[in-house]
PDB file of N, CA, C and O in Angstrom:
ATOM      1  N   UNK A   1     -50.485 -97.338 -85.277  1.00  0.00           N
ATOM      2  CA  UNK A   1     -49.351 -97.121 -84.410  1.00  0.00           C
ATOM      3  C   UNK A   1     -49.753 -96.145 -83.304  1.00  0.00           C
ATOM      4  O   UNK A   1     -50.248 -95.049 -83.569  1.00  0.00           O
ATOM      5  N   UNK A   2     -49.469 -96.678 -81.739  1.00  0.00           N
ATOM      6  CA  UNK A   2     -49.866 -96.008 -80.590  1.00  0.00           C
ATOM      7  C   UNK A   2     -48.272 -94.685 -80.498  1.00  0.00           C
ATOM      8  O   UNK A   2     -47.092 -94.933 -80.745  1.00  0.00           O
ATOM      9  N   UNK A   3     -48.834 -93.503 -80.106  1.00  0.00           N
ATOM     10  CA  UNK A   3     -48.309 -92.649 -79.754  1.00  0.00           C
ATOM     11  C   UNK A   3     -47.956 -92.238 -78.227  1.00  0.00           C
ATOM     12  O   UNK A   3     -48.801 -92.531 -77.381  1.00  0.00           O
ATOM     13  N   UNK A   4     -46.519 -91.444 -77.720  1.00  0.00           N
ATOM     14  CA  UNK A   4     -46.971 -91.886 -76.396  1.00  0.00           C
ATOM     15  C   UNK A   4     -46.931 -90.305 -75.640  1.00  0.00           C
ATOM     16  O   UNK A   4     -46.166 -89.342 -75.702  1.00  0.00           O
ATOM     17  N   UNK A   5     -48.177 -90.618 -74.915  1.00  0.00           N
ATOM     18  CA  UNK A   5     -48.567 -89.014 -74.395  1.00  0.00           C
ATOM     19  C   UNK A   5     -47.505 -88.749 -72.835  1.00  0.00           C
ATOM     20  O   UNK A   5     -47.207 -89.585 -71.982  1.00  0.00           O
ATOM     21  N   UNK A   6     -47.302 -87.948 -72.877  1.00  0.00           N
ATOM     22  CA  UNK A   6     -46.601 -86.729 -71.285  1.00  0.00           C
ATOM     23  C   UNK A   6     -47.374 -86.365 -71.287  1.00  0.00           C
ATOM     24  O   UNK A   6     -48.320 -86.116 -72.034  1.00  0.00           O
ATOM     25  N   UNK A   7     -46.950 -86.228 -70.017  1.00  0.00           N
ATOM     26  CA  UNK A   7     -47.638 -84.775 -69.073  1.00  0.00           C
ATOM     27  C   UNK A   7     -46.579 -84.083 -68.534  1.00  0.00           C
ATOM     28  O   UNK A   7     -45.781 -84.710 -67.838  1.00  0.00           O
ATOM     29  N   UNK A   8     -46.371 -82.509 -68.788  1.00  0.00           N
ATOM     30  CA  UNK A   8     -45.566 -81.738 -67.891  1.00  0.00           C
ATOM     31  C   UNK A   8     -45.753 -81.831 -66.470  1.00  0.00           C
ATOM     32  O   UNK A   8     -46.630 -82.519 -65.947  1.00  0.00           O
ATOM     33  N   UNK A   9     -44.908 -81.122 -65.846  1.00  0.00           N
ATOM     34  CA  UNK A   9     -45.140 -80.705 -64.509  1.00  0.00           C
ATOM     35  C   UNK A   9     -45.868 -79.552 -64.194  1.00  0.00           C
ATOM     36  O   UNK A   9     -46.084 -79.233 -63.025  1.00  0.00           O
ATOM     37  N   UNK A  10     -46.293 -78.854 -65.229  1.00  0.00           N
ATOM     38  CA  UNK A  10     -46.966 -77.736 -64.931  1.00  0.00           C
ATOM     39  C   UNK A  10     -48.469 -78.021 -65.319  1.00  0.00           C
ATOM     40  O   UNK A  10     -49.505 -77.531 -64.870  1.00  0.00           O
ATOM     41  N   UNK A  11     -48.245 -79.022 -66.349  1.00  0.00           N
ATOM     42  CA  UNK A  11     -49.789 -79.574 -66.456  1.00  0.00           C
ATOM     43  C   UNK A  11     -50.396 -80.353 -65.210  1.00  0.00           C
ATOM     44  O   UNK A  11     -51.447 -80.049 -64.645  1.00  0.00           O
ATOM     45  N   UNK A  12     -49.456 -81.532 -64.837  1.00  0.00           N
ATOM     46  CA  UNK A  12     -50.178 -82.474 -63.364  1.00  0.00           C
ATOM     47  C   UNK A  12     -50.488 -81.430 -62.652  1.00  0.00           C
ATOM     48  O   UNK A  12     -51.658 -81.238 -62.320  1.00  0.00           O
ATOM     49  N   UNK A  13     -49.370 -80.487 -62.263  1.00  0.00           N
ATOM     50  CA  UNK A  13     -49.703 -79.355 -61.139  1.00  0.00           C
ATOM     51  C   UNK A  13     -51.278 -78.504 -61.601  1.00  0.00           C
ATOM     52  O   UNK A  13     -52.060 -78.176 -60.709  1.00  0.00           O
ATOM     53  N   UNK A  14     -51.538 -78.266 -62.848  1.00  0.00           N
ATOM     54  CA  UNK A  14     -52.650 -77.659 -63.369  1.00  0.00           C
ATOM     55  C   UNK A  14     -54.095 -78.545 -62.786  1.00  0.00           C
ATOM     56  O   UNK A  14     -54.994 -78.109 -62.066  1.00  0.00           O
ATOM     57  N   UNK A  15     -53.928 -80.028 -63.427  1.00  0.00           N
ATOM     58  CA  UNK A  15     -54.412 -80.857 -63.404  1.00  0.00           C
ATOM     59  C   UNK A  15     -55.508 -81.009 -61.878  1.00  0.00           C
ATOM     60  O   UNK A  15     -56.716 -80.986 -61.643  1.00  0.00           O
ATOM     61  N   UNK A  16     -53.744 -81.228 -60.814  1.00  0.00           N
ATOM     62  CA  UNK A  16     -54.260 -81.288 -59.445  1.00  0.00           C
ATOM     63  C   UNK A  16     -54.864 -80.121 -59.059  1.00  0.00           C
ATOM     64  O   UNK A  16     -55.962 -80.109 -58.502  1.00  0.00           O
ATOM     65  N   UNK A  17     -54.311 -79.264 -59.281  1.00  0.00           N
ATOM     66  CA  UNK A  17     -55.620 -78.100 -58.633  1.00  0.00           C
ATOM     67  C   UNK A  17     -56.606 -77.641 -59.246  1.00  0.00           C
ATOM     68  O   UNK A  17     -57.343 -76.846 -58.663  1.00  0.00           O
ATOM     69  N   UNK A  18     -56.819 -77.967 -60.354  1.00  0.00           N
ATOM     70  CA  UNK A  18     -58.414 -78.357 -60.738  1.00  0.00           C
ATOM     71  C   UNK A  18     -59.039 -79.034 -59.464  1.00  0.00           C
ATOM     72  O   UNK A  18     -59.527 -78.665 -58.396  1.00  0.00           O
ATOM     73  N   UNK A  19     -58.729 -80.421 -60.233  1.00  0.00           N
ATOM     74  CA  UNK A  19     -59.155 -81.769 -59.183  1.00  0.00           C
ATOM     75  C   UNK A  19     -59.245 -80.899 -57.620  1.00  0.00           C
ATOM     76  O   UNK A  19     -60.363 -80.721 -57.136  1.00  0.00           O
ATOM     77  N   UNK A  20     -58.452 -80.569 -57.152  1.00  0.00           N
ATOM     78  CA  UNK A  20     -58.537 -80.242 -55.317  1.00  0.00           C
ATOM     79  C   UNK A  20     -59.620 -78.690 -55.490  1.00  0.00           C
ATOM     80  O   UNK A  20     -60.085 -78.040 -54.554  1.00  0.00           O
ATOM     81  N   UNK A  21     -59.773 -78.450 -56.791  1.00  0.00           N
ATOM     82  CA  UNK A  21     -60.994 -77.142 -56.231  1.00  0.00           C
ATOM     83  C   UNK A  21     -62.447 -77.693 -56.607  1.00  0.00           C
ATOM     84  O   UNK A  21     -63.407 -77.194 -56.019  1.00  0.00           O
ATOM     85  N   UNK A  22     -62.633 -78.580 -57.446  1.00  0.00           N
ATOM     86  CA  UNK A  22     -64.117 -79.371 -57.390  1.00  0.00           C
ATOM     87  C   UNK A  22     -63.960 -79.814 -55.996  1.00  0.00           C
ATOM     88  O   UNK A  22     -64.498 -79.242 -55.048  1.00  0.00           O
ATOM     89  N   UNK A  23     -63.307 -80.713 -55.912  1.00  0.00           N
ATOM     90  CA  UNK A  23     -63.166 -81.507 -54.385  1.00  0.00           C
ATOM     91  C   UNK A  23     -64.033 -81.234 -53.347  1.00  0.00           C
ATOM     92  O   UNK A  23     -64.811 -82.020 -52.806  1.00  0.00           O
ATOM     93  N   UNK A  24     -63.787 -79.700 -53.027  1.00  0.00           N
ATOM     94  CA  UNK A  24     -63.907 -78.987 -52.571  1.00  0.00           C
ATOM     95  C   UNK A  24     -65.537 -78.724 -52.287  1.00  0.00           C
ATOM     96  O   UNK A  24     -66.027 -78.260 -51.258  1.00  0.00           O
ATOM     97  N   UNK A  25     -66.285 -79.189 -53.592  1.00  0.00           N
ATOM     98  CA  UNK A  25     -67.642 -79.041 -53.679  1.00  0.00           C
ATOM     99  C   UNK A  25     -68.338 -80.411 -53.817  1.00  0.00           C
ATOM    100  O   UNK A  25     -69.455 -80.730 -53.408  1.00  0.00           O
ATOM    101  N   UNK A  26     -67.391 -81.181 -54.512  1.00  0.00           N
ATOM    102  CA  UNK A  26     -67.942 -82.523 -54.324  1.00  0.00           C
ATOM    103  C   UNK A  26     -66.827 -83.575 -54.976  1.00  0.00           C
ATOM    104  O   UNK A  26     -66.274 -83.490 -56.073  1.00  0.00           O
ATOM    105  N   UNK A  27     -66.674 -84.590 -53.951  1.00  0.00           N
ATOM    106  CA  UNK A  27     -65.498 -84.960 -54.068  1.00  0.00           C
ATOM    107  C   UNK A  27     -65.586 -86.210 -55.259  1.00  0.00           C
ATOM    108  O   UNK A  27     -64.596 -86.712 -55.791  1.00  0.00           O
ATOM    109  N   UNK A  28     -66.902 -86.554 -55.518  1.00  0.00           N
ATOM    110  CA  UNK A  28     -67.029 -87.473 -56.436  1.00  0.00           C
ATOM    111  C   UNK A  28     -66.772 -86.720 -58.113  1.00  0.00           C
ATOM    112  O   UNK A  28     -66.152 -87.103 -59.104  1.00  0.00           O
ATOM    113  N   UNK A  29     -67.257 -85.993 -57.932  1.00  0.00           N
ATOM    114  CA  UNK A  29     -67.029 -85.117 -59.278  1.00  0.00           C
ATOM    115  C   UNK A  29     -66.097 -85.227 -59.694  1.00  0.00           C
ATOM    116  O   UNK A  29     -65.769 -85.803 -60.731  1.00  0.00           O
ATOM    117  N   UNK A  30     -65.132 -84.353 -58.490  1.00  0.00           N
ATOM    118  CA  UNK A  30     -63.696 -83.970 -58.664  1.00  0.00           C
ATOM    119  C   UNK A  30     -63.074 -85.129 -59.918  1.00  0.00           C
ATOM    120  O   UNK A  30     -62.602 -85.057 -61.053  1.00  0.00           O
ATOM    121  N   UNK A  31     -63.399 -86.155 -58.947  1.00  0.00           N
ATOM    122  CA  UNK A  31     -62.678 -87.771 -59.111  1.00  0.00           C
ATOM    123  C   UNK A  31     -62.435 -88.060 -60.558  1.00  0.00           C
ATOM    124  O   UNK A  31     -61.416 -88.257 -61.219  1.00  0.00           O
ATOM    125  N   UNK A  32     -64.603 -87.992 -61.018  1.00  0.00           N
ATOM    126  CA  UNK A  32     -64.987 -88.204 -62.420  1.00  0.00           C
ATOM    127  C   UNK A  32     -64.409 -87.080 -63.282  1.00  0.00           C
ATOM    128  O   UNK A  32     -64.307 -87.455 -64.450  1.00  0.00           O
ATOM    129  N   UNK A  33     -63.969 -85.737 -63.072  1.00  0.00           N
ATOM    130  CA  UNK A  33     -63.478 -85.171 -63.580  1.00  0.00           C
ATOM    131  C   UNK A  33     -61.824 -84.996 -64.072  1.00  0.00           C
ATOM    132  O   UNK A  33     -61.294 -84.595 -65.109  1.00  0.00           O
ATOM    133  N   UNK A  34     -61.332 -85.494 -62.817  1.00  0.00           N
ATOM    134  CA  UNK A  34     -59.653 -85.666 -63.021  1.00  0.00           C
ATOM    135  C   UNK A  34     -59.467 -87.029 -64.041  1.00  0.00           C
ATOM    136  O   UNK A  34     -58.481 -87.221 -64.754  1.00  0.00           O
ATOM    137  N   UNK A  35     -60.371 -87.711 -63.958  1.00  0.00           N
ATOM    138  CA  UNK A  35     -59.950 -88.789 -64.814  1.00  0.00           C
ATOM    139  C   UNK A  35     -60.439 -88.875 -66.460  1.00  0.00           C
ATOM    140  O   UNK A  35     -59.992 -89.471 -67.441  1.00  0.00           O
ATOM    141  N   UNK A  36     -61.676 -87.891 -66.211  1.00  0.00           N
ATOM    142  CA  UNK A  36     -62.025 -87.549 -67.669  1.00  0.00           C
ATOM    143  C   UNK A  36     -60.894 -86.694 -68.694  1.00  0.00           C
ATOM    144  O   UNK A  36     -60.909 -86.684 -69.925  1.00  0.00           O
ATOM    145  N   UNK A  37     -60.168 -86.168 -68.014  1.00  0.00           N
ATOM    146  CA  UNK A  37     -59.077 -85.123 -68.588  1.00  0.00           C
ATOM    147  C   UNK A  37     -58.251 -85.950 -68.674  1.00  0.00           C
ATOM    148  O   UNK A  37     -57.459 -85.820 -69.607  1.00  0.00           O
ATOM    149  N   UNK A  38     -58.075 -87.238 -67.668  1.00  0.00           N
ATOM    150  CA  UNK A  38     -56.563 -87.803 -68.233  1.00  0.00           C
ATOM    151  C   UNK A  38     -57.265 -88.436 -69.227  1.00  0.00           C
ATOM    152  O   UNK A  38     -56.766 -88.083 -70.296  1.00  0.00           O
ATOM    153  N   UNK A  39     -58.127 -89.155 -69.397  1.00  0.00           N
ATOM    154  CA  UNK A  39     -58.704 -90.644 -70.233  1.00  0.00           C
ATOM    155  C   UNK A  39     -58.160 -89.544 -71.781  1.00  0.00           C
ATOM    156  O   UNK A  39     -57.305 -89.888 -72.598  1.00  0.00           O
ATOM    157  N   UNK A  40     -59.027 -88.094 -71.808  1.00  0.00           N
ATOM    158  CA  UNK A  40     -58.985 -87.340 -73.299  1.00  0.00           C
ATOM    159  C   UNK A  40     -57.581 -87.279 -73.676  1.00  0.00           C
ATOM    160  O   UNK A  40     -57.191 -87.618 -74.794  1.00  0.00           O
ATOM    161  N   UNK A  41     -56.808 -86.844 -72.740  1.00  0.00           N
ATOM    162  CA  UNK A  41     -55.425 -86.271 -72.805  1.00  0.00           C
ATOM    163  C   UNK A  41     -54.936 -87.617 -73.668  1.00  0.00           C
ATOM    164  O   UNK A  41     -54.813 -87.637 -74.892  1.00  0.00           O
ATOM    165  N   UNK A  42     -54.659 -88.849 -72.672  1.00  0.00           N
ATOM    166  CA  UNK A  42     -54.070 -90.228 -73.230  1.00  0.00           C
ATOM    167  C   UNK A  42     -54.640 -90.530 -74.831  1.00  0.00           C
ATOM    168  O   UNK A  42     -53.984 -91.178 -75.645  1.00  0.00           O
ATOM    169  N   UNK A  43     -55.743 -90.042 -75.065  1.00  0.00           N
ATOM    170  CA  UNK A  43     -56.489 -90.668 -76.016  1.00  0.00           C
ATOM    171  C   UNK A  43     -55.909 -90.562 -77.521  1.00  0.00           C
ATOM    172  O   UNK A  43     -55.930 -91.290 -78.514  1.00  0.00           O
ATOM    173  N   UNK A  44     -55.234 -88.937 -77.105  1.00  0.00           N
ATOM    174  CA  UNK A  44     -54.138 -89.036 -78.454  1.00  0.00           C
ATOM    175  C   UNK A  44     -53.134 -89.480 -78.859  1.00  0.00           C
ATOM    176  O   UNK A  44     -52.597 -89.064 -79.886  1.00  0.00           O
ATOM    177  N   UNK A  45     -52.529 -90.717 -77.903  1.00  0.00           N
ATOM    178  CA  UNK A  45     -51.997 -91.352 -78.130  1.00  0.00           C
ATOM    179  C   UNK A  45     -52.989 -92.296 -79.444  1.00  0.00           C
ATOM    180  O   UNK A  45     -52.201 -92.781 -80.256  1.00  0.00           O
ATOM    181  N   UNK A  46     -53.763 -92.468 -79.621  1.00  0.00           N
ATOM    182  CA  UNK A  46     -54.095 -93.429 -80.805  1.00  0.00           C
ATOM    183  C   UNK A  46     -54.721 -92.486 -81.919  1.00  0.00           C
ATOM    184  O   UNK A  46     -54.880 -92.947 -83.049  1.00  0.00           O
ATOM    185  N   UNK A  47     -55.127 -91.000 -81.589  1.00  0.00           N
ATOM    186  CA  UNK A  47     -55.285 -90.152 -82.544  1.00  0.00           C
ATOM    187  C   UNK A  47     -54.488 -88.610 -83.041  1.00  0.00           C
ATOM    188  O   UNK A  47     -54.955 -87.862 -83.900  1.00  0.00           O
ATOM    189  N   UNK A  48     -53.334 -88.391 -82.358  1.00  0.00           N
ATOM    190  CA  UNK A  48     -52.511 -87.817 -82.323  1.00  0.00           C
ATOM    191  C   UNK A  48     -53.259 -86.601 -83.116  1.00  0.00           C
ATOM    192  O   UNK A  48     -53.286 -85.632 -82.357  1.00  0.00           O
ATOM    193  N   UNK A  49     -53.991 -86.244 -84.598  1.00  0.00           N
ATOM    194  CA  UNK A  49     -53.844 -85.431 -85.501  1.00  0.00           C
ATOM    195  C   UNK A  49     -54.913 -85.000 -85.258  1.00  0.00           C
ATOM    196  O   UNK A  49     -55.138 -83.962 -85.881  1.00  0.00           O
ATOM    197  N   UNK A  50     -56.173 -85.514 -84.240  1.00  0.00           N
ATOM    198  CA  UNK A  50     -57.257 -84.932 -83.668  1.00  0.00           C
ATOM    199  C   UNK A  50     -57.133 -83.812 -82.978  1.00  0.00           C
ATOM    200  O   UNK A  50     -56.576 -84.085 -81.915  1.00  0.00           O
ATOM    201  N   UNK A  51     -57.359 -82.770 -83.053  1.00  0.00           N
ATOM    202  CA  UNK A  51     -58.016 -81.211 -82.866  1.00  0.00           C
ATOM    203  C   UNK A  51     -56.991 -80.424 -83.424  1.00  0.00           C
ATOM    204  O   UNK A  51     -55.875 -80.848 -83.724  1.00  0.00           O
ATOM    205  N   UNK A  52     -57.421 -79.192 -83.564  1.00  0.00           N
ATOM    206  CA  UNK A  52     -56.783 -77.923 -84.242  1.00  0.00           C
ATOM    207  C   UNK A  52     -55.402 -77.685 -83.914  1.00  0.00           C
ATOM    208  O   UNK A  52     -54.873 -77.846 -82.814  1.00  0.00           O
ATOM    209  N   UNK A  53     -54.628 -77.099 -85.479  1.00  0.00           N
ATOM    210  CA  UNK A  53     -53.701 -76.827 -85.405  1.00  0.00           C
ATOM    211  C   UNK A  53     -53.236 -75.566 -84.259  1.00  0.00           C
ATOM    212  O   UNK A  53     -54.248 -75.015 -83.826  1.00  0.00           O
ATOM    213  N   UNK A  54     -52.176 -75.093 -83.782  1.00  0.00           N
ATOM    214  CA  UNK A  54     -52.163 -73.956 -82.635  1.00  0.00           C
ATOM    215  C   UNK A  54     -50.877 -73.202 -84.065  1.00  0.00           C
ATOM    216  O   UNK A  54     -50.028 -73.836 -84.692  1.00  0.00           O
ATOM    217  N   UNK A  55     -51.177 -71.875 -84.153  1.00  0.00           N
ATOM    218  CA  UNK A  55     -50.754 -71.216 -85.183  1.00  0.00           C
ATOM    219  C   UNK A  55     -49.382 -71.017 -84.337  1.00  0.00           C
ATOM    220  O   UNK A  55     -49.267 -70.898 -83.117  1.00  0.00           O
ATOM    221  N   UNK A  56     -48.346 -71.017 -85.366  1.00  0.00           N
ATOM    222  CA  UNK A  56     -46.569 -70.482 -85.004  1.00  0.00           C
ATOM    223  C   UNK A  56     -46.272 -71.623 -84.379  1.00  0.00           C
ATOM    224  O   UNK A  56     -45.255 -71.500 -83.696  1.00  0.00           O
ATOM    225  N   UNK A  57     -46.893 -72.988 -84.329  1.00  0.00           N
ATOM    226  CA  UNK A  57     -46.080 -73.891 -83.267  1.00  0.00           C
ATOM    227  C   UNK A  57     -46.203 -75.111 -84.029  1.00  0.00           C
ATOM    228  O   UNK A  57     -46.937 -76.039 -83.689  1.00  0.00           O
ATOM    229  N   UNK A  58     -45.495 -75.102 -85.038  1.00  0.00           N
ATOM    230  CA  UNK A  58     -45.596 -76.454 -86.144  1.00  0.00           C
ATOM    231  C   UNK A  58     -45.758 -77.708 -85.147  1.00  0.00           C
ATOM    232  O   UNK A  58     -45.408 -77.560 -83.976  1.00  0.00           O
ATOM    233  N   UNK A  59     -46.353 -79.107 -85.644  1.00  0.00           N
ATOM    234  CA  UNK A  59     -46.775 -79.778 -85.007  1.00  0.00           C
ATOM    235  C   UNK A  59     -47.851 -79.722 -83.278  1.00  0.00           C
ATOM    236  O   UNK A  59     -48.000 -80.537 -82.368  1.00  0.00           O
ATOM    237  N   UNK A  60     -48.198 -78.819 -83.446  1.00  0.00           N
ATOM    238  CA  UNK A  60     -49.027 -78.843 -81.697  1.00  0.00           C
ATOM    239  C   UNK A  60     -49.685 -78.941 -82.313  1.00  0.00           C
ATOM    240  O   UNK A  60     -49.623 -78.766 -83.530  1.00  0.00           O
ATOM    241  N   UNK A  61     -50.891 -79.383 -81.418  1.00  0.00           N
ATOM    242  CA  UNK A  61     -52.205 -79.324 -81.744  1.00  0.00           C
ATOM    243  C   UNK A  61     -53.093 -79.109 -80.356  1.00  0.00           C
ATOM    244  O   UNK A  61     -52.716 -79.590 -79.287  1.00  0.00           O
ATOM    245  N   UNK A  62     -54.205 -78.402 -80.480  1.00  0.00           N
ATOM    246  CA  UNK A  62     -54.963 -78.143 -79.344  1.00  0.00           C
ATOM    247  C   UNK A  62     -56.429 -78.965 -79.120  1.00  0.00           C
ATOM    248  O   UNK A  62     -57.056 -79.235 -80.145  1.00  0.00           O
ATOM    249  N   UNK A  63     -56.826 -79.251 -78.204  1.00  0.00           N
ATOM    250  CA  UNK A  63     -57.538 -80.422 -77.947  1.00  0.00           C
ATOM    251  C   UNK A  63     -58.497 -79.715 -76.675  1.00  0.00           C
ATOM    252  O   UNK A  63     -58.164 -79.896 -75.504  1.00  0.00           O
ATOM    253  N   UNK A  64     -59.581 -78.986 -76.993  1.00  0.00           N
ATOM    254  CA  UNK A  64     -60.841 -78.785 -75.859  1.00  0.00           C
ATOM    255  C   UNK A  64     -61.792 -79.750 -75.750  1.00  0.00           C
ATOM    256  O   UNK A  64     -62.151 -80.567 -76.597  1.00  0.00           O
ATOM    257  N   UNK A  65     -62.194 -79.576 -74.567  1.00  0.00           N
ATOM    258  CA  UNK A  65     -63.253 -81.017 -74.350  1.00  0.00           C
ATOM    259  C   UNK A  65     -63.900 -79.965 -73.705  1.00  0.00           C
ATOM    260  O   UNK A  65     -63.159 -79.300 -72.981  1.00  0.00           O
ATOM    261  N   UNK A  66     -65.452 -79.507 -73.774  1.00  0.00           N
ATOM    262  CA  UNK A  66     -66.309 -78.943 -72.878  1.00  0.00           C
ATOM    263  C   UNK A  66     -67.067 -79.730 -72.012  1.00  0.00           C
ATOM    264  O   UNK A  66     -67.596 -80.720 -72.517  1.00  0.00           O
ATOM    265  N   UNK A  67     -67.271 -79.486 -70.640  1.00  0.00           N
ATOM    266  CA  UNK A  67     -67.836 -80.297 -69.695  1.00  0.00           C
ATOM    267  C   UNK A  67     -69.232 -79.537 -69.307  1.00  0.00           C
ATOM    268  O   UNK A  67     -69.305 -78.474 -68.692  1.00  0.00           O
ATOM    269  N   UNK A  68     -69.928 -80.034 -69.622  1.00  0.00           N
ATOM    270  CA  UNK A  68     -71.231 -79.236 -69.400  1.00  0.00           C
ATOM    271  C   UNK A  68     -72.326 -80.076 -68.562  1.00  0.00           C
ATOM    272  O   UNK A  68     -73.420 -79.576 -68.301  1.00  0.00           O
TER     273      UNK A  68
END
């Protein structure tokens, strides 16, 4: 069973100014980068229970992806 992911408004807004400060250095990056964060983000829609619990906030879960 697919789960279905949001995004706040404070996240897109997060999101985009990521994206517009790579840009900035190289606009292809940026690109490959804004979409790597959505592709992970969406992804829990089919794994929802993937990454760590966030303590005091029953059901969250936190989800890092390092870009190296």
């Amino acid at each position: 069973m697919d789960y279905k992911v949001t995004f706040s408004a404070p996240a897109l807004a997060d999101l985009e100014s990521i994206v517009r400060f790579v840009a900035q250095y190289d606009a292809h990056a940026a690109t490959r980068l804004g979409n790597s964060l959505v592709d992970e983000a969406e992804s829990l829609a089919r794994m929802p229970e993937r990454g760590s619990r966030v303590r005091r906030r029953p059901g969250i879960r936190k989800l890092c992806k390092r870009l190296i």
